[in-house]
C-alpha positions as CSV (number, residue, x, y, z in Angstrom):
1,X,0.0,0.0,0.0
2,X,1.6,3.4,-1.3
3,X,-0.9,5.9,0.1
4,X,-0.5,9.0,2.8
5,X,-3.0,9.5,4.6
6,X,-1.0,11.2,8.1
7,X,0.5,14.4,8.7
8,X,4.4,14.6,8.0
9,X,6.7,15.4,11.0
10,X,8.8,17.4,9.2
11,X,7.8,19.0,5.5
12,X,11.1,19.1,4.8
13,X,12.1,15.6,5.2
14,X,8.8,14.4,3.5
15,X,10.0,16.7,0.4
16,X,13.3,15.0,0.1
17,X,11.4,11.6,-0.2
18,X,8.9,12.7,-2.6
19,X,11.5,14.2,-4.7
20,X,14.4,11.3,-4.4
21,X,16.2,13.3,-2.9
22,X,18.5,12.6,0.1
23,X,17.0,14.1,3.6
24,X,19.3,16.6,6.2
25,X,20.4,15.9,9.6
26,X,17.9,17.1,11.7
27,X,17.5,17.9,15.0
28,X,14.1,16.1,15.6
29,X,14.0,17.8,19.0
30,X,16.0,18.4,22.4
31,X,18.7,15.2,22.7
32,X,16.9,13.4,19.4
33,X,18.7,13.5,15.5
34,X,17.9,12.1,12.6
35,X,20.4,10.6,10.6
36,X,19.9,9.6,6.9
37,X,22.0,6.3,5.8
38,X,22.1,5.5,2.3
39,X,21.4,2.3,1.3
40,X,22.9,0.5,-2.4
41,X,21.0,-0.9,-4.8
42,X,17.5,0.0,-3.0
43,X,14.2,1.8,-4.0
44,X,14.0,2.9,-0.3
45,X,17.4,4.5,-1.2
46,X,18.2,5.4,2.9
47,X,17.4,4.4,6.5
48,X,16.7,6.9,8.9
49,X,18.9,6.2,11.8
50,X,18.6,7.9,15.3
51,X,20.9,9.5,17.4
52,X,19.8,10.3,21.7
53,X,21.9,12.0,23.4
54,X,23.6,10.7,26.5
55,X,25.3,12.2,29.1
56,X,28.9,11.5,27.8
57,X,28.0,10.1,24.6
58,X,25.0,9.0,22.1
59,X,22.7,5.3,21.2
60,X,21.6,5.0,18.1
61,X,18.5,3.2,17.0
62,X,20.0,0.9,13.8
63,X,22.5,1.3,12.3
64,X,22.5,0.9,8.3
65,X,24.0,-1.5,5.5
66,X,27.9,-2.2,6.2
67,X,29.2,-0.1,3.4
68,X,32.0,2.5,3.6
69,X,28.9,5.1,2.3
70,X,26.8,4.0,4.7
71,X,29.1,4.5,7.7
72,X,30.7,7.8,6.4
73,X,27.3,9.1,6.5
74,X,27.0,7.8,9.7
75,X,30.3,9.3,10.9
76,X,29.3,12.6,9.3
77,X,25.4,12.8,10.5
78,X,26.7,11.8,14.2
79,X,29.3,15.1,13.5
80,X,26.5,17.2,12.5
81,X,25.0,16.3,15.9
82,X,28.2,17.0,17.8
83,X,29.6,13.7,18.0
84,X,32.1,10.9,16.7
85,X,31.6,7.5,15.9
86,X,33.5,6.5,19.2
87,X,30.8,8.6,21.5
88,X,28.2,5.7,20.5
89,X,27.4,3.9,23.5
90,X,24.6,1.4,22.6
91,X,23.2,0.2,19.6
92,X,19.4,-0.8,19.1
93,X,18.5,-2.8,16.5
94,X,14.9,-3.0,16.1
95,X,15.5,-5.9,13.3
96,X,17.8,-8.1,12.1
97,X,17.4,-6.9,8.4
98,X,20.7,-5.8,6.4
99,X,19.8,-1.9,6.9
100,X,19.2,-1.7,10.1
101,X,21.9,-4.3,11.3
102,X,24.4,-4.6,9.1
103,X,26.7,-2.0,10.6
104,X,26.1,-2.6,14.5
105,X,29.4,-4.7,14.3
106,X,31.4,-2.0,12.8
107,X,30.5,0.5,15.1
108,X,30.6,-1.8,18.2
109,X,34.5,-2.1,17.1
110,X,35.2,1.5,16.5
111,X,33.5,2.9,19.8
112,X,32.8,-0.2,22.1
113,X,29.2,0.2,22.1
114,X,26.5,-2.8,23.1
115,X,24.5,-4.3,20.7
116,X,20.9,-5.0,21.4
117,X,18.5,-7.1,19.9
118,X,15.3,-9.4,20.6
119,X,15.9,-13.0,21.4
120,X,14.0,-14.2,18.7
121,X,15.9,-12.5,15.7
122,X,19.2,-13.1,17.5
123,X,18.6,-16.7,17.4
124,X,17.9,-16.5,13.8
125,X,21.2,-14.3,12.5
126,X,23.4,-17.6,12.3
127,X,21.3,-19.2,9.7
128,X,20.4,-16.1,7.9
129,X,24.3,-14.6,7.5
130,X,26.7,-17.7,8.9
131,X,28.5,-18.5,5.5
132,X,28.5,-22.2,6.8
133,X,24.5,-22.2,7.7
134,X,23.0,-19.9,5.1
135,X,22.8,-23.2,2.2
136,X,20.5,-24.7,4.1
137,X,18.4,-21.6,4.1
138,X,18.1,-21.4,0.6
139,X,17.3,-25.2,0.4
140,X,14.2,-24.6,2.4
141,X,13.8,-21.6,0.8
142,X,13.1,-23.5,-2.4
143,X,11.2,-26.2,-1.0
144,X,8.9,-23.2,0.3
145,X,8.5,-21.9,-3.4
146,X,8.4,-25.7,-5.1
147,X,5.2,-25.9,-2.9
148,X,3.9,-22.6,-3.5
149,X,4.2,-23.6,-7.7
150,X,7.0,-21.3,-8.8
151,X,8.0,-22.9,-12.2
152,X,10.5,-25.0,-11.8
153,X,13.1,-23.1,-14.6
154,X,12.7,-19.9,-11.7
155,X,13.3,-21.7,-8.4
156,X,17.2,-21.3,-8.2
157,X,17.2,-18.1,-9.3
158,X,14.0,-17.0,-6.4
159,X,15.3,-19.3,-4.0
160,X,19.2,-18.1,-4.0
161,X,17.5,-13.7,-4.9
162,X,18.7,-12.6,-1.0
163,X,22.3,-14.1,-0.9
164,X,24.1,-10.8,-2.8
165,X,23.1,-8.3,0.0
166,X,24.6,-10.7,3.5
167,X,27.9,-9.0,1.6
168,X,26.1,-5.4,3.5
169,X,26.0,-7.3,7.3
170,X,29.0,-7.4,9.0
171,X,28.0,-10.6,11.7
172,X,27.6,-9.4,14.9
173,X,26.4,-11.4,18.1
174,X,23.9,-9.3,20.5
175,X,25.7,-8.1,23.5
176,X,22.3,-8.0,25.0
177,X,18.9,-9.7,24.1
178,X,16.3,-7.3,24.7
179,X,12.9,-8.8,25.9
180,X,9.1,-7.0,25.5
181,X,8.6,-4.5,27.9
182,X,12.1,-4.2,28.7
183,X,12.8,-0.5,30.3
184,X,16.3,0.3,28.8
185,X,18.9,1.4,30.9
186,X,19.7,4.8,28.8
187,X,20.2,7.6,31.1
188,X,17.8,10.4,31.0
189,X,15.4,8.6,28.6
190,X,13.0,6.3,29.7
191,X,12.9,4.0,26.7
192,X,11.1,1.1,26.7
193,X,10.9,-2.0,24.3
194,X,7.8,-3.1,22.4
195,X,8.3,-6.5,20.8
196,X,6.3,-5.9,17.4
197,X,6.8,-9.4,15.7
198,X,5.8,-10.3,11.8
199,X,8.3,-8.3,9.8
200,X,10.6,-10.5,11.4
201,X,9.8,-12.3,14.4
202,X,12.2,-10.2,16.9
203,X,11.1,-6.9,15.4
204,X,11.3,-3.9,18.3
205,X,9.9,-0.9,18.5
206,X,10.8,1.7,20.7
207,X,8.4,3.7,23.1
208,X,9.1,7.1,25.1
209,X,6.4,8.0,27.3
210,X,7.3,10.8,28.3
211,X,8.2,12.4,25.1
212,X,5.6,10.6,23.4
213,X,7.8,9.3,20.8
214,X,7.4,5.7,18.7
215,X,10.7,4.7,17.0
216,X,8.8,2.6,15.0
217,X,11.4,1.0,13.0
218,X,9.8,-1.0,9.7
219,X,6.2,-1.7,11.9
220,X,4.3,1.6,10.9
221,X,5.7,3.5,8.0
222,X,3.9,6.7,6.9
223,X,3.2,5.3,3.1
224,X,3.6,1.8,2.3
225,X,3.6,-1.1,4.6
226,X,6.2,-3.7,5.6
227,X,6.7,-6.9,4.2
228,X,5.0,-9.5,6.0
229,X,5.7,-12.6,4.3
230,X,6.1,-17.0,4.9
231,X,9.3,-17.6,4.9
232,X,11.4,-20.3,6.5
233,X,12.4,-18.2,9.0
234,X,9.3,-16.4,10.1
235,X,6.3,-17.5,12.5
236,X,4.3,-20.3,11.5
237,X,1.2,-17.4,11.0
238,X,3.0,-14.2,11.0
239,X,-0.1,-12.0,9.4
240,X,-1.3,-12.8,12.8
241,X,1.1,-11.7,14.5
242,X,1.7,-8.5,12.8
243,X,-2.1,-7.5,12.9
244,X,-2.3,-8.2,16.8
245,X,1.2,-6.0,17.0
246,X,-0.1,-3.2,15.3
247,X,-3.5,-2.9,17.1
248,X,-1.2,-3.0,20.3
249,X,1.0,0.1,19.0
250,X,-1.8,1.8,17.8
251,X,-2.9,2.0,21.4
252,X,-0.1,4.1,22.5
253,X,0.1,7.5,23.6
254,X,2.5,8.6,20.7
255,X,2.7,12.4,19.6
256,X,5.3,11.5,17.5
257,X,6.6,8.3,15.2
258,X,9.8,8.2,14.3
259,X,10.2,5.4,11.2
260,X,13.4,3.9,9.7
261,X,12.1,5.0,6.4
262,X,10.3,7.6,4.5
263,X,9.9,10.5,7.0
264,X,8.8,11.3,10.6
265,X,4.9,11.7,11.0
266,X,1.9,12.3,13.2
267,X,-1.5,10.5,13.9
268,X,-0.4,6.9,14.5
269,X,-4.0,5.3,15.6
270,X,-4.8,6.7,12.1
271,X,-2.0,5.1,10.1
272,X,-2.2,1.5,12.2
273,X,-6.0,1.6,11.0
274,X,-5.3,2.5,7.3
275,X,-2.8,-0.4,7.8
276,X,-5.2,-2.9,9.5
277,X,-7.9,-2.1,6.7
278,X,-5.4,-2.6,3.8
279,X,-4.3,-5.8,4.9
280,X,-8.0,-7.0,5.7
281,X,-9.0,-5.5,1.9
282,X,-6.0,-8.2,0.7
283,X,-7.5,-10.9,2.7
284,X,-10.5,-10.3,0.9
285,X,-9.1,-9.6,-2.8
286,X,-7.0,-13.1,-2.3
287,X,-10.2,-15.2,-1.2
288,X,-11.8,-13.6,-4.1
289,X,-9.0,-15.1,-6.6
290,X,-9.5,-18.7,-4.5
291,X,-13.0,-18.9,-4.6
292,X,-12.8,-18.1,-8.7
293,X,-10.5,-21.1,-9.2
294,X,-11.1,-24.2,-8.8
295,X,-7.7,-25.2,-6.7
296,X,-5.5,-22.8,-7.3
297,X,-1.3,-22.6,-6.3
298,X,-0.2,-19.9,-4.2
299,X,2.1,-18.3,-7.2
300,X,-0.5,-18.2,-9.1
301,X,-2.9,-16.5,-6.7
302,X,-0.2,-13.8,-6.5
303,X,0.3,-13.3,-10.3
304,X,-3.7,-12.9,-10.2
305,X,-3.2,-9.9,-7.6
306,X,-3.1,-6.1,-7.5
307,X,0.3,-4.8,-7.2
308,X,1.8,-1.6,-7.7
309,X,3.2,-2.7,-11.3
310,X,1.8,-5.3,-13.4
311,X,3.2,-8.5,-12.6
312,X,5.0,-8.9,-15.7
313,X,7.3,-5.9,-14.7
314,X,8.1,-7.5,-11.0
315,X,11.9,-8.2,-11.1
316,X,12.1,-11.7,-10.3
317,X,13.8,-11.0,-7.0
318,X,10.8,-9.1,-5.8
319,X,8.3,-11.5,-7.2
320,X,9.3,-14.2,-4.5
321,X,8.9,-11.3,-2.0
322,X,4.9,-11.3,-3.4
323,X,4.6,-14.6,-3.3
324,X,5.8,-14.7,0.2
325,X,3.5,-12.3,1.6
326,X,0.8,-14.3,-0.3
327,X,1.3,-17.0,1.1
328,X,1.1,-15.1,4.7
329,X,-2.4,-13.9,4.0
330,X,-3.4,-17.8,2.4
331,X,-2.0,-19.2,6.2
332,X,-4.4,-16.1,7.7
333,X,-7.0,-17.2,5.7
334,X,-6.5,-20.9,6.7
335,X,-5.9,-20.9,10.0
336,X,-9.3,-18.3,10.2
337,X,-11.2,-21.3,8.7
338,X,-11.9,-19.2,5.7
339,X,-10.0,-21.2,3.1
340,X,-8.5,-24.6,3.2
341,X,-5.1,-26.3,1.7
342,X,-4.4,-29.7,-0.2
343,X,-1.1,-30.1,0.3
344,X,1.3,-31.6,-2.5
345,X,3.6,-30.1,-5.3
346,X,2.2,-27.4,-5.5
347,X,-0.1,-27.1,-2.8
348,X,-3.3,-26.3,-3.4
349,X,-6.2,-23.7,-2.1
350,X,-10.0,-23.8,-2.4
351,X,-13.0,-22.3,-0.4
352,X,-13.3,-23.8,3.0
């Protein structure tokens, strides 16, 4: 879903988006910066980092891709702010994805910060970016597809599409696993975690109560929504978890959501109901397809979709994204009793 429908934070950082450009370093507000990082090869082009101030130093919530780029403009934005690189004290990561964790490692080493992640993507980081594990990921990876009905003359080149960007994640382990709830021990914030899985399934965001501030990482975006996708990594159902997560958030007292990408914005009950509705208009678009057909693969439920481009101009990389996040509404769908699955090669769905 590409559609704003929330106030902007900051006209100036929503223009930069709009117009592909490349946002400023901004003082968000007292002791809070915003720091874009570029990222390669990416329509999202940067990931808004950011920088609170600490008595004697600075945590920064993610980090960016591990790319010389990436971390100059990290060194440069912390300067902007009045710091270096070795001022960082703590690192958040709110996910284990390339742009927001592939350089923790790099600045752990140059400043001696912590790392902090949630449990659940932590235990995951070995098989997603461990050069020894990562074969077997793309084995189940195309096991996943074969069952979904990718033709067979794409499934190497879908199941392998993730392995060129681990070379943007320097491996880091988590100095500290950081649990839902968790009150984080930042001095003169009062930060607390807010474990948002279905993104991925250790996704954090970030809460300030008294500042009324969401760091939001890739939950709540102001115009398009996460991917929430079936993977062999993710939650058996993680549609369901997402949904349940975002109602959760949207029952915050937030002023203010800070997001890892796009731009900062206002009314977040709105947004996470905008989102909610999207997701339920899917649900019904794909039963739609299902109930037209009689057994029907998952692939081919997703080429039958509305996307933002006609399916014939999807790069094949992204296609395995949609038929990913398919298949996470399908399992909703299931698991609701509203559709049913006969499994095989492919597997198949009808009408419950």
């Amino acid at each position: 879903m590409r559609r704003e429908t929330v106030t902007p934070a900051s006209e100036a950082q929503r223009e930069a988006w709009r117009s592909g450009g490349f946002p400023e370093v901004e003082r968000v507000r007292p002791g809070v910066w915003s720091i874009p990082v570029p990222i390669p090869i990416n329509p999202l082009r940067y990931v808004l980092v950011y920088a609170l101030e600490l008595p004697g130093g600075v945590a920064i919530v993610d980090a960016g891709w591990d790319t010389d780029e990436a971390y100059g403009a990290l060194v440069a934005g912390l300067g902007v702010a009045g710091y270096e690189i070795t001022d960082v004290r703590a690192v958040l990561v709110t996910h284990m994805h390339p742009d927001h964790y592939g350089l923790a490692g790099r600045v752990r080493e140059a400043s001696g910060a912590w790392i902090g992640l949630h449990p659940a993507d932590a235990r995951l980081l070995a098989g997603r970016y461990d050069e020894s594990m990562v074969g077997d990921l793309v084995r189940r990876e195309r096991g996943l597809l074969a069952r979904s009905g990718v033709p067979e003359p794409s499934l190497d080149e879908l199941a392998g599409a993730s392995m060129m960007i681990r070379r943007f994640v320097s491996m880091a382990k988590p100095d500290r696993l950081i649990e839902d709830g968790e009150r984080l021990d930042l001095p003169g914030w009062d930060l607390r975690a807010v474990w948002t899985p279905g993104h991925s399934p250790g996704h954090l965001c970030f809460a300030e109560p008294e500042r009324r501030l969401l760091f939001s990482g890739d939950h709540v975006l102001p115009r398009i929504t996460p991917i929430v996708a079936v993977h062999p990594q993710s939650g058996p159902n993680p549609l369901a978890d997402y949904l349940e997560a975002l109602a959760a958030v949207g029952r915050l007292d937030v002023e203010e959501v800070l997001p890892a990408h796009e731009y900062r914005f206002l009314e977040l009950a709105g947004r996470v109901g905008d989102v909610i509705a999207h997701h339920h208009e899917r649900l019904a678009e794909i039963e739609a397809v299902v109930g037209a057909a009689d057994g029907i693969s998952c692939w081919e439920t997703a080429t039958r979709l509305t996307w933002s481009r006609p399916w014939e101009s999807i790069p094949s990389y992204m296609r395995r994204g949609a038929n990913n996040e398919t298949l996470a509404h399908l399992v909703w769908l299931e698991v609701a009793g509203r559709l049913r699955r006969v499994a095989g090669e492919p597997d198949l769905w009808f009408p419950a």
